[in-house]
C-alpha positions as CSV (number, residue, x, y, z in Angstrom):
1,X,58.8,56.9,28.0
2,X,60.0,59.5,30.6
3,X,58.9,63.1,29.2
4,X,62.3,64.2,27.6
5,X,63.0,67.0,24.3
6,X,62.8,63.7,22.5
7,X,59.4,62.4,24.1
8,X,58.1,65.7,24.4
9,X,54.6,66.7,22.0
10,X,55.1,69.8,21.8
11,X,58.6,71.2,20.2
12,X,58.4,74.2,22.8
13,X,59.5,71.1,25.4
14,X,61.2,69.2,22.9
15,X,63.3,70.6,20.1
16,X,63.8,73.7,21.3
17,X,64.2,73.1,25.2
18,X,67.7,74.5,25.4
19,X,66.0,77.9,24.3
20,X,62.7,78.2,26.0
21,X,63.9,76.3,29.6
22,X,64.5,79.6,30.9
23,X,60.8,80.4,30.7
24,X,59.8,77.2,33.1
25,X,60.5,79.2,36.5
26,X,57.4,81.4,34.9
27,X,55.2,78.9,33.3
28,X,55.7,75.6,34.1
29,X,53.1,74.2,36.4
30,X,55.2,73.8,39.1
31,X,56.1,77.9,38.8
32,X,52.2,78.3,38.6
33,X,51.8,76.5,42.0
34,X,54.5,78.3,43.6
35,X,53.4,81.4,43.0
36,X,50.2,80.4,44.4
37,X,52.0,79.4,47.7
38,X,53.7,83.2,47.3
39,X,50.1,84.6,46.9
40,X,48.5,82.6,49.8
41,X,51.5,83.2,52.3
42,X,52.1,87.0,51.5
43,X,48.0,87.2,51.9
44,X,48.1,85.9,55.5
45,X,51.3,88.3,56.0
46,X,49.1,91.4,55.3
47,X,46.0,89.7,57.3
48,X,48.5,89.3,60.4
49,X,49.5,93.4,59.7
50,X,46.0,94.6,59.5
51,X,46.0,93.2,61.7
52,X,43.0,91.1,62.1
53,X,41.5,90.5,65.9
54,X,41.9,86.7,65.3
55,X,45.7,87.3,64.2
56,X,46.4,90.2,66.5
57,X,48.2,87.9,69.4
58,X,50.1,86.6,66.5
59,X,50.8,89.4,65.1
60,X,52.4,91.0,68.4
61,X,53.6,87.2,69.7
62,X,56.0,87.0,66.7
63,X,56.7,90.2,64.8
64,X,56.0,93.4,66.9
65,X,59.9,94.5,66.9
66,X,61.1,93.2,63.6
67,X,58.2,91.7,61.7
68,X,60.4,89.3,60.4
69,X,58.4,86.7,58.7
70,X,61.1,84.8,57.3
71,X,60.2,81.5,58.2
72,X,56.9,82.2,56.3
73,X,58.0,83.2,53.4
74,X,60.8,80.4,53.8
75,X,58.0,78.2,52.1
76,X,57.7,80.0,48.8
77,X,61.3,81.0,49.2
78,X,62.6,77.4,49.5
79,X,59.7,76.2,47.3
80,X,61.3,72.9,45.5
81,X,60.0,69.8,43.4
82,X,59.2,68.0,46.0
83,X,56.7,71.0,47.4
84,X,55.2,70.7,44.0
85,X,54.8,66.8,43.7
86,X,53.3,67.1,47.5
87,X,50.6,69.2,46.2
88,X,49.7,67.5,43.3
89,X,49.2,64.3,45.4
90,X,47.1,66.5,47.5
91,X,45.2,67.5,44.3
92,X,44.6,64.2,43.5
93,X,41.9,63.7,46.4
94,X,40.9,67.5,46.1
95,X,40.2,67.6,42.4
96,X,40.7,71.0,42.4
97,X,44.1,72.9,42.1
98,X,44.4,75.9,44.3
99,X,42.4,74.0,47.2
100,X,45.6,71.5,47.3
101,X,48.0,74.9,47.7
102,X,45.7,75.7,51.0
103,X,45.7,72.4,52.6
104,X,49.3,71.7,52.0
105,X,50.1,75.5,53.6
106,X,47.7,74.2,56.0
107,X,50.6,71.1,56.8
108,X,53.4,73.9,56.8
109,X,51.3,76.2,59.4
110,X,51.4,72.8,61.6
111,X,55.3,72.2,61.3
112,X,55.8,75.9,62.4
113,X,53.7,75.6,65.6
114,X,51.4,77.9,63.7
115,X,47.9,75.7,63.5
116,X,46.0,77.7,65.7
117,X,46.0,80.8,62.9
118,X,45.9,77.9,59.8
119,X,42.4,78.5,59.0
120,X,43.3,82.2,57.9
121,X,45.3,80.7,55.1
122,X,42.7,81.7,51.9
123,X,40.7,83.3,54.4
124,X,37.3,84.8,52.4
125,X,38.9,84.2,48.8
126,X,38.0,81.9,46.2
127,X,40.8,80.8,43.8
128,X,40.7,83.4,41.7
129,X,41.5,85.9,43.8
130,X,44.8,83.6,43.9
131,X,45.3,82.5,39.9
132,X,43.9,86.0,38.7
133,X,47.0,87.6,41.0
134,X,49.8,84.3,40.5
135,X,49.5,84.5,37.0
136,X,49.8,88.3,36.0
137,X,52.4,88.5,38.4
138,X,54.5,85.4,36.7
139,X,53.6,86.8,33.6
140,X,55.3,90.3,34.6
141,X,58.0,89.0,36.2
142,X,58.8,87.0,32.7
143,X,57.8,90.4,30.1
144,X,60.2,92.1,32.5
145,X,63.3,89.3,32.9
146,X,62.9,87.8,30.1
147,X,61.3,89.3,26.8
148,X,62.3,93.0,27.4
149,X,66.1,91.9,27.6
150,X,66.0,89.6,24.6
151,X,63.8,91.9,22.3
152,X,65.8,94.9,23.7
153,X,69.1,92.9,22.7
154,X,67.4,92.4,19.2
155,X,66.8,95.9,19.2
156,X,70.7,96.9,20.1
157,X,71.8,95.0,17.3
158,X,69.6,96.3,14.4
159,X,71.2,100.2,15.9
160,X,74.7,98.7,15.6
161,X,74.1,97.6,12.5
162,X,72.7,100.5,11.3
163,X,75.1,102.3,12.3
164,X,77.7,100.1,10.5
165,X,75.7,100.7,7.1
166,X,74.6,103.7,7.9
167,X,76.6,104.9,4.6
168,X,75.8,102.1,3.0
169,X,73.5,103.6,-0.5
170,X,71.1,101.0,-1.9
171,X,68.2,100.9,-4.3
172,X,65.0,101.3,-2.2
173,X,62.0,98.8,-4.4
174,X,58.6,100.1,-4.2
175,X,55.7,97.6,-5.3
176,X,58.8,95.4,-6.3
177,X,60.2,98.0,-8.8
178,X,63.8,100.1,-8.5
179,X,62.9,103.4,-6.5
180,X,64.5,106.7,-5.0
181,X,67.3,105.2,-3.5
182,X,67.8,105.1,0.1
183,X,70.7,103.9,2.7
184,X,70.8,100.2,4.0
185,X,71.3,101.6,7.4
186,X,68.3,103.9,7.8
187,X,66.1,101.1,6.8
188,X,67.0,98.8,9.8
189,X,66.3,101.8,11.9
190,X,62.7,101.9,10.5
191,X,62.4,98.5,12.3
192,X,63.9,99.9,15.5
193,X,61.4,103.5,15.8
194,X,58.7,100.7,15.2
195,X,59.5,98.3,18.3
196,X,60.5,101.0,20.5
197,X,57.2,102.7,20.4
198,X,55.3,98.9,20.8
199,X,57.4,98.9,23.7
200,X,56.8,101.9,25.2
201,X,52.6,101.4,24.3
202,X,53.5,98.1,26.0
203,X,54.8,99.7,29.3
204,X,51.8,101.6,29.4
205,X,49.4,98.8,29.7
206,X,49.0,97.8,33.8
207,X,49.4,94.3,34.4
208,X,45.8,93.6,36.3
209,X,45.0,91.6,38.5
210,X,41.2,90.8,40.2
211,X,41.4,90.4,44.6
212,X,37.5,90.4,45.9
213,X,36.1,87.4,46.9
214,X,33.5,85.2,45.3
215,X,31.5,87.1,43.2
216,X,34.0,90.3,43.3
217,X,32.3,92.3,46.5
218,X,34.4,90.8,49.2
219,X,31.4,89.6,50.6
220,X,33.0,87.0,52.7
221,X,35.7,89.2,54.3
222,X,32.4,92.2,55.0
223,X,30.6,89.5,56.7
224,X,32.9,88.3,59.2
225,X,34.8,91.8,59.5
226,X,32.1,94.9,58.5
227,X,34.4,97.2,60.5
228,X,37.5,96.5,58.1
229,X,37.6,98.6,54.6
230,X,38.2,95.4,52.3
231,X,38.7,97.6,49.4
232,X,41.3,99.2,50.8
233,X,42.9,96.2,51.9
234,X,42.6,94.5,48.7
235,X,43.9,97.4,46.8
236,X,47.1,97.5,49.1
237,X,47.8,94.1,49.0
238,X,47.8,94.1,44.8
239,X,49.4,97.6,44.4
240,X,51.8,98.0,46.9
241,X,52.9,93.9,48.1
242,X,52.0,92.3,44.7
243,X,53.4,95.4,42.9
244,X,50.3,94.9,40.3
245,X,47.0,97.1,39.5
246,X,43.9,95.5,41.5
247,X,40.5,95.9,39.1
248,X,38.1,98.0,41.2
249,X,34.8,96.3,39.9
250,X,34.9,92.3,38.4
251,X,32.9,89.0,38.7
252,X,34.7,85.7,39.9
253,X,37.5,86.3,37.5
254,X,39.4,89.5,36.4
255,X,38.1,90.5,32.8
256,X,41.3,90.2,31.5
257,X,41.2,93.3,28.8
258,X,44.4,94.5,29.9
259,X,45.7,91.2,29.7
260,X,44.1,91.1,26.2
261,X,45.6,94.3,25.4
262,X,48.9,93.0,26.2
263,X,48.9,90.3,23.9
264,X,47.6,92.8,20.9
265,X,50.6,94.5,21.6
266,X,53.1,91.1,21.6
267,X,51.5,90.2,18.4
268,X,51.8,93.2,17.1
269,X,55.6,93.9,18.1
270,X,55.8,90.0,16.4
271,X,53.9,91.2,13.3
272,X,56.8,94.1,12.9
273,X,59.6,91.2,13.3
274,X,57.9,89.3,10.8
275,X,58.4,92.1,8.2
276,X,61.9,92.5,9.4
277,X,62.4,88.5,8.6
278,X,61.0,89.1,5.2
279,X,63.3,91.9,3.8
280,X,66.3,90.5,5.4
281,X,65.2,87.4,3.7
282,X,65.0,89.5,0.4
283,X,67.8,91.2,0.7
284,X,69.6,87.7,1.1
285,X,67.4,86.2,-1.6
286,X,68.6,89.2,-4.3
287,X,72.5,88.6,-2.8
288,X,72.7,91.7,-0.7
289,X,74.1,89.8,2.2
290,X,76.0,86.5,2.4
291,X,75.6,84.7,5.3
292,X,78.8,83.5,7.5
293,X,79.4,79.6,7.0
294,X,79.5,77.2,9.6
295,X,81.8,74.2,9.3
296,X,80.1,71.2,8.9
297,X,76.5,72.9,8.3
298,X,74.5,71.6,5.4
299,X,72.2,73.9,3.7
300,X,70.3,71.3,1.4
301,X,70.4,67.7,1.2
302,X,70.5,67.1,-2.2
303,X,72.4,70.6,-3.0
304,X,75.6,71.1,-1.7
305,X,76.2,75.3,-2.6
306,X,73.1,76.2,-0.6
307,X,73.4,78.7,2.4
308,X,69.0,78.8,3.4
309,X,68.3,81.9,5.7
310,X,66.9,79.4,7.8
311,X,67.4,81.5,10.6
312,X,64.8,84.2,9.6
313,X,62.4,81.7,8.4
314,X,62.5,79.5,11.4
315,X,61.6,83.1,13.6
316,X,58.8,84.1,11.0
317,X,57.3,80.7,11.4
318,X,57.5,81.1,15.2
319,X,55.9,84.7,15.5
320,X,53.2,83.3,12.9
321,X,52.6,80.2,15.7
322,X,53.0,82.8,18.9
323,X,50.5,85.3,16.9
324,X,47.4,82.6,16.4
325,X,47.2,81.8,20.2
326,X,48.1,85.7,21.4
327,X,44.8,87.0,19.3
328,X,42.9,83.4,20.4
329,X,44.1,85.0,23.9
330,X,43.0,88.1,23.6
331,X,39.8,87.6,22.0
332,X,38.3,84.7,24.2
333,X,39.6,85.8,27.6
334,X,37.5,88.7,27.8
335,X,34.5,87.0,27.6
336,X,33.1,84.9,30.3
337,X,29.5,83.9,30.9
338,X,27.7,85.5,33.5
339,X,29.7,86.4,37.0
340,X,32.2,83.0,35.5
341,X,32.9,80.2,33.6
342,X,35.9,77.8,33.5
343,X,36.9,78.6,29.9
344,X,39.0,81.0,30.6
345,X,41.3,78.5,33.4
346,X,42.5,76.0,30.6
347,X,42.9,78.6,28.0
348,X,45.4,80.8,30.2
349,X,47.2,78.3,31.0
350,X,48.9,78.1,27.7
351,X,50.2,81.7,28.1
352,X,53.5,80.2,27.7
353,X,52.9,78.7,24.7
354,X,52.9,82.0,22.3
355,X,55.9,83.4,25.3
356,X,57.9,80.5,24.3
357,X,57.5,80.4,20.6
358,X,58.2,84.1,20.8
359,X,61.5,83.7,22.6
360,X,62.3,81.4,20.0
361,X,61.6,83.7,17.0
362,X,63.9,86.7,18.5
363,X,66.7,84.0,19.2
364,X,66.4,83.0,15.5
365,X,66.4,86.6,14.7
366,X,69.2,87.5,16.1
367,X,71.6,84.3,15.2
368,X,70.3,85.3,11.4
369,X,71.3,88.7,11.9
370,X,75.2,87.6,13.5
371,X,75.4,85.7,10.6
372,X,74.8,88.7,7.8
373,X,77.9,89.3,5.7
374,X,77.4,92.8,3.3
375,X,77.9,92.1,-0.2
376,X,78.3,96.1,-1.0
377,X,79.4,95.2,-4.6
378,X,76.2,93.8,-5.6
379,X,73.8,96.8,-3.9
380,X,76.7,99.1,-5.5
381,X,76.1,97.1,-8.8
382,X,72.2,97.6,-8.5
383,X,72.6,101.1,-8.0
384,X,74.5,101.5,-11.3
385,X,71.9,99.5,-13.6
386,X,69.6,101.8,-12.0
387,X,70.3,105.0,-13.2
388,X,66.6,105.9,-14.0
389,X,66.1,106.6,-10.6
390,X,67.3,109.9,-11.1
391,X,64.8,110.7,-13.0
392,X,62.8,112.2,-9.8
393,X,65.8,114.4,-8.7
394,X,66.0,115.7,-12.3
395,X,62.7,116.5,-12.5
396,X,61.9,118.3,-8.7
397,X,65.1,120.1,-9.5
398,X,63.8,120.9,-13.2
399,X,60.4,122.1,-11.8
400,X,62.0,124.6,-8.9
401,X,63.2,126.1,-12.0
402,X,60.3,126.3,-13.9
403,X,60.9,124.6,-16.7
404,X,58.4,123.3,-18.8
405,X,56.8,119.8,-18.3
406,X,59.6,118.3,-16.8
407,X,57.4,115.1,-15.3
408,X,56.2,114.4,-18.9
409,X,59.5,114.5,-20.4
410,X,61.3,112.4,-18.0
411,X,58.5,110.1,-18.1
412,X,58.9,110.0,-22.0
413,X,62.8,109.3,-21.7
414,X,62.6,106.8,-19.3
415,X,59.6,104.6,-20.8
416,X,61.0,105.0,-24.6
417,X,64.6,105.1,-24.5
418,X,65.2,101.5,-23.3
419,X,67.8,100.9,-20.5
420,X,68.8,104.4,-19.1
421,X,72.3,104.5,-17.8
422,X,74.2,107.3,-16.9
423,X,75.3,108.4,-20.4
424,X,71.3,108.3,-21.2
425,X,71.1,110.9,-18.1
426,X,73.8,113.0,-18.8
427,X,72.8,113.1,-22.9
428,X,69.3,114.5,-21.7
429,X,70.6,117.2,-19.3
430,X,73.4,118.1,-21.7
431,X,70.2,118.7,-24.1
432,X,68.3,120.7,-21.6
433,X,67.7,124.3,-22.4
434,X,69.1,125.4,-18.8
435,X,72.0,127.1,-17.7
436,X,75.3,125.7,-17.7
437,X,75.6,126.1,-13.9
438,X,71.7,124.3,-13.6
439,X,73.2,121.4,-16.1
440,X,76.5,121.4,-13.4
441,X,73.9,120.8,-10.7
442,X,71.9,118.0,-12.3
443,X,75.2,116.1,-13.3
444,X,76.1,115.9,-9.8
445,X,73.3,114.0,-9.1
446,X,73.8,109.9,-9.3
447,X,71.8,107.0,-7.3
448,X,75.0,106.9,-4.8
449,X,74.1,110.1,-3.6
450,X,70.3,110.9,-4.5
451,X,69.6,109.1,-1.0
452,X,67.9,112.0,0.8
453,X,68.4,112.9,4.7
């Protein structure tokens, strides 16, 4: 059967395909092996501007005006399905993935009348210098096109809401009992302070990348060009042409603890959504919110009133799923036997797997959230079988004052006298030995108002 959202294993490919295409251009395998090609070609771009003695009648043959290397880059540029397929038939005899890349550039360098500089394509690198730069610079591209301006959308649409409730009094539960109330609208914004700083801890983190050869010392290049400072090529090429940060001292492979550090923060930005999706699930759960009905949707099988937050529960499954492979991520990729082993290849290739699922959660997230409805009577009506909460105010206030006790004594009215409503409250201050204007004070104080700054 022809691999399809139906035939598809995984439901990252399968049910959810009209969510998570948009992340093939970045991890697909066919994105991975064009970003190779855009490695390898921009690499012999910055060989031919050195430019190397080898490349220098190139160099001045074709590009001394403009340096317009156009038909070059043409080859990433143009990159199609085709390109891909080409290369994995090449890999086929090769057996090994990035070696395919070179010899099919090699086929391209012959088509432009270029074979006389083909054997500078991958010139003193081993693949790693090519999947340790493709891949981080994939995986910024889709942090920066992709997950910013969906999580940043989330993000726009918790402040609008919060500003809508931002009036809005409700009972605040601590440990699952009523507390000091608080309003609906500051509490979204809670979430929102906590995923703008991930974000901005997230910006911080350089997206590395390892460029040196072999074993890390550019010992190829040094050999054949001792006059040339590698280093200083290597960290131009990654810096400034790449636009990513080149680790100054590795093995084979980039150690991968910013990488690692990245994910900590995605799983942690995740872990924050996944509280989100639980009180918004409460909230719906104690009839806080109503959700907005879709005609024809069916909420249970067997019972037809049922309207499931399905929304919130499909994204808290989906963070949990993205969370388990980010911290499998970040632990194992940092370690690596000696100057290499291959663990780390297979394992980053699923770095789409916890992207995709993640995409998916902040989709569900925000559908959930479009869907809210505020049921104000019932917070209103919480509020009012609530009265104890007072109790606090009454106190503070009763202890700025001086007045004996006043912790113990609301403690004893609120644990003996049974349900305490407002006529319970205003019995007690009417008994107080305070002044009339200190009695005023406390009377004005009610759970629709004791909500703080």
């Amino acid at each position: 059967m022809p691999l399809s959202p139906l035939s598809a294993i995984s439901p990252v490919d399968g049910r959810y395909y009209a969510v998570t295409n948009q992340l093939s251009p970045y991890f697909s395998e066919a994105a991975l092996i064009k970003f190779r090609v855009f490695v390898e070609v921009e690499y012999f771009i910055s060989l031919c501007e050195l430019p190397l003695p080898q490349l220098h009648k190139f160099f001045n043959k074709n590009y001394t005006d403009e340096k317009d290397y156009t038909d070059l880059r043409k080859v990433y540029v143009d990159f199609s399905e085709k390109d891909a397929l080409e290369i994995k038939e090449i890999e086929k005899t090769t057996n090994h993935d990035v070696k395919a890349v070179e010899y099919f550039l090699k086929k391209h360098f012959d088509r432009l009348g270029l074979g006389e500089y083909k054997e500078f394509i991958h010139f003193g690198l081993t693949s790693q210098d090519i999947n340790n730069t493709a891949i981080p610079y994939s995986f910024k591209l889709a942090v920066n096109e992709q997950y910013l301006p969906t999580l940043n959308e989330l993000i726009n649409l918790l402040k609008a809401l919060a500003e809508d409730w931002k009036d809005v009094s409700m009972l605040a539960r601590t440990h699952g009992q009523p507390a000091s109330p608080t309003r609906l609208g500051k509490e979204l914004l809670v979430f929102v302070e906590r995923l703008e700083a991930q974000i901005k801890l997230l910006q911080q983190i350089p997206f590395s990348a390892k460029f040196g050869g072999a074993t890390g010392n550019f010992n190829a290049h040094h050999v054949a060009y001792p006059q040339i400072d590698w280093k200083a090529f290597g960290n131009q090429f990654v810096n400034e042409v790449l636009g990513l940060s080149r680790s100054q001292l590795t093995t084979q492979i980039e150690h991968y603890d910013n990488f690692a550090a990245q994910c900590d923060n995605l799983k942690r930005i995740n872990t924050i959504l996944i509280d989100l999706n639980r009180d918004i699930w409460t909230y719906i759960s104690n009839n806080y919110f109503k959700q907005k009905i879709k005609a024809g949707e069916v909420g249970s099988s067997a019972m037809p009133h049922k309207v499931n937050p399905i929304d919130f529960e499909n994204s808290e499954g989906n963070l949990g799923l993205a969370n388990a492979v980010f911290e499998h991520l970040s632990a194992k990729l940092p370690v690596s036997r000696l100057q290499r082993d291959l663990t780390d290849s297979t394992v980053l290739r699923n770095i789409g797997v916890p992207f995709a699922h993640t995409i998916i959660a902040f989709k569900s997230t925000l559908k959930g959230l479009n869907k809210l409805v505020l049921n104000e009577a019932v917070i209103r009506k919480d509020l009012e079988d609530n009265w104890v909460v007072v109790a606090e105010a009454i106190q503070t206030v009763l202890r700025r004052e001086g007045y004996p006790n006043p912790y113990e004594a609301l403690k004893d009215l609120t644990r003996v006298a049974g349900k305490v409503d407002e006529n319970v409250i205003a019995e007690f201050v009417n008994n107080l030995q305070v002044s009339a204007e200190l009695k005023q004070e406390l009377m004005a104080i009610t759970p629709f108002n004791y909500t703080g700054i």
